[in-house]
C-alpha positions in Angstrom: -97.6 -94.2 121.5 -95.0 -96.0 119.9 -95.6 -100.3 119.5 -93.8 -102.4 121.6 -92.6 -104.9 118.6 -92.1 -105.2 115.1 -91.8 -107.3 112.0 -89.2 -106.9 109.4 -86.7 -109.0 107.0 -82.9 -108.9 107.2 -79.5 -110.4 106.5 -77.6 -112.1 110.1 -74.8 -110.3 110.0 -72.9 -111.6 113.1 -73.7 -112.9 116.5 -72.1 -113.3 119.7 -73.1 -115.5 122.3 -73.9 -114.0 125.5 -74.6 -115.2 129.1 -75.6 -119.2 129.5 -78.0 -119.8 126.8 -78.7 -116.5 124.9 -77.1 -115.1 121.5 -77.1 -111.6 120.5 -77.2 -110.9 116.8 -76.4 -108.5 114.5 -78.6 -107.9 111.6 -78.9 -105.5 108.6 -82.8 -105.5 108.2 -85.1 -103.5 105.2 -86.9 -101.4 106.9 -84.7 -100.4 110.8 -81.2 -100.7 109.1 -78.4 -102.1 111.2 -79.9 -103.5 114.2 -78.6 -105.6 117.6 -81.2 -108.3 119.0 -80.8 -110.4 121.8 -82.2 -114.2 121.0 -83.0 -115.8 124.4 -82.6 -119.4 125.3 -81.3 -120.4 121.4 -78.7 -121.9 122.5 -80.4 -124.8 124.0 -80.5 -128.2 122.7 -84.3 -128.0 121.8 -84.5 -124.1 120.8 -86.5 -123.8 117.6 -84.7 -120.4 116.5 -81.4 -122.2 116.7 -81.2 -123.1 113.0 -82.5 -120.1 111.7 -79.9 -117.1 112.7 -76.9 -118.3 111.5 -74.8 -115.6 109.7 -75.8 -114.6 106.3 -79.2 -115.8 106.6 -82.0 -114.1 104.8 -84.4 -114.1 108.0 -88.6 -112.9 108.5 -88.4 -112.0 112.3 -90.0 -109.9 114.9 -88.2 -108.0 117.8 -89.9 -106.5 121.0 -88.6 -103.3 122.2 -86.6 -104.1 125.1 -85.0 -101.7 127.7 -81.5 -101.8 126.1 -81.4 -104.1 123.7 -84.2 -105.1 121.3 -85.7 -109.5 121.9 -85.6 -111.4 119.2 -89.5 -113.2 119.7 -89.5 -115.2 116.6 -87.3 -115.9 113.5 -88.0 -118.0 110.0 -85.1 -118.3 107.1 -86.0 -116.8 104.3 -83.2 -118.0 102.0 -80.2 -120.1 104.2 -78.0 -119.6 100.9 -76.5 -123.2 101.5 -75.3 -123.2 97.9 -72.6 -121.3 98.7 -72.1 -122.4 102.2 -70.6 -125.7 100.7 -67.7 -123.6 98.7 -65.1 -122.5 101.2 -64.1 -119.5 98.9 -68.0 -118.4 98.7 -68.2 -118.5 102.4 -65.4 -116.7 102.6 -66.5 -114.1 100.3 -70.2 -114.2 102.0 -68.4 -113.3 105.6 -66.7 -110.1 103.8 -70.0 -109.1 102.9 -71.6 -108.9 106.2 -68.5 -107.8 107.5 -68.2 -104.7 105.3 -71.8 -104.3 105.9 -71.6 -103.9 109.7 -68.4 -102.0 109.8 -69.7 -99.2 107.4 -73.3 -98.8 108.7 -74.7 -97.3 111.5 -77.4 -98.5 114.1 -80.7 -97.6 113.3 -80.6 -95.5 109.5 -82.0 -97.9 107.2 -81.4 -98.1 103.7 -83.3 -100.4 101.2 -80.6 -99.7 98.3 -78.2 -101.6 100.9 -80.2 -104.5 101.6 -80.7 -105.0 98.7 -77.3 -104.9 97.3 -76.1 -107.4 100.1 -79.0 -110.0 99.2 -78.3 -109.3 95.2 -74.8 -109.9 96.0 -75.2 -113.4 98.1 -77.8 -114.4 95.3 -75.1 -113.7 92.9 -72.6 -115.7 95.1 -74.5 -118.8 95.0 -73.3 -119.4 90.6 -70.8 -116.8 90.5 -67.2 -118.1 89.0 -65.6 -114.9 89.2 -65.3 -113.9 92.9 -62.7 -111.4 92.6 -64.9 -109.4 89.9 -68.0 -109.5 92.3 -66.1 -108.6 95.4 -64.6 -105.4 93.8 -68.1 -104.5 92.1 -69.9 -104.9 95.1 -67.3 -102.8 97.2 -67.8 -100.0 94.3 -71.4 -99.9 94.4 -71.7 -99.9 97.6 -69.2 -96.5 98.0 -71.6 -95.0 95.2 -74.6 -96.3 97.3 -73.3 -94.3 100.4 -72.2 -91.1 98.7 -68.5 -92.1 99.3 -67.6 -92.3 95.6 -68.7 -90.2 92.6 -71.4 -92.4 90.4 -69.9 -93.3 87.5 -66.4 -92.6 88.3 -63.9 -95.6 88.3 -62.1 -96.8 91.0 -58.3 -98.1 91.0 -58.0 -99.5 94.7 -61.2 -100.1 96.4 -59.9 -102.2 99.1 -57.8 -99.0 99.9 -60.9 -96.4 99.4 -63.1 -99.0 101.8 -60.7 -98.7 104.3 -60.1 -94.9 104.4 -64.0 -94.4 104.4 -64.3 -97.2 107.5 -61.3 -96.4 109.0 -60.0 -99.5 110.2 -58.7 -102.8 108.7 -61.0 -105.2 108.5 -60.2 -108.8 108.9 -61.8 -111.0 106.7 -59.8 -108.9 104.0 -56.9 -111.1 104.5 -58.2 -114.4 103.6 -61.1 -113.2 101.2 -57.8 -111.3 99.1 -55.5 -115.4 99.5 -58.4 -117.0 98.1 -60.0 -114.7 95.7 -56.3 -114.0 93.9 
């Protein structure tokens, strides 16, 4: 029999709110992968989970298998990365990230070399100096992580080579690429 909830870690990748008071989130956890949960009654005034599933938060939570879409029960910030949220270039860069992140995995595969690539890289945002370096590197090894690019091999565009391999344009390209020149 499989069990009805679970517990894992994970970066917020995006949310959506949905209906009157509930938010459905997006999150790229270690051990499930890309994952959609549904957080009930956060957006009330006096909702304790409010605060902790912002976007790009390192979160502990546990899920309940629902019928369509999995219940956020309870979530606790692991690392809030407020450091960079107070640099408009880092927040920037932080949203690329998870935005790359969600556009590139799938629901349900998990990869641990991933996570932990997208919370090296938002540890690394919090001093970094050098965005633009750390935005091309983390495009590069992420390509090598997925088996999109040869390991080893260097590459002349990767803002090209991410958009062939996802197919689509994404859209915090344009205003990571103004502020990261």
């Amino acid at each position: 029999m499989k069990p009805r909830s679970y517990t894992s870690e994970g970066i917020v990748l995006a949310r959506r709110n949905w209906g009157e008071a509930d938010r459905i989130l997006v999150i790229y956890s270690k051990n499930q992968g890309r994952i959609s949960l549904i957080a009930k009654g956060v957006r009330r005034p006096k909702s304790r989970k409010r605060g902790h599933i912002e976007v790009f938060n390192r979160v502990a939570f546990q899920g309940a298998i629902g019928r369509g879409i999995d219940i956020m029960t309870e979530a606790e910030v692991i690392n809030d990365f407020k450091e960079i949220r107070k640099n408009l270039k880092k927040v920037s860069l932080a949203y690329y990230f998870c935005e790359v992140i969600g556009k590139i995995t799938h629901d349900g595969e998990p990869n641990i070399e991933v996570y932990n690539l997208l919370v090296e890289n938002l540890g690394n945002l919090k001093t970094a100096k050098r965005l633009k370096i750390l935005r091309l590197g983390f495009i590069l090894k992420l390509l090598t992580l997925l088996g999109f690019w040869p390991k080893g091999e260097p590459l002349s565009d990767p803002d090209r080579q991410l958009e062939e391999v996802i197919e689509r344009q994404l859209s915090s390209v344009r205003v990571g690429k103004m502020m990261l020149e």
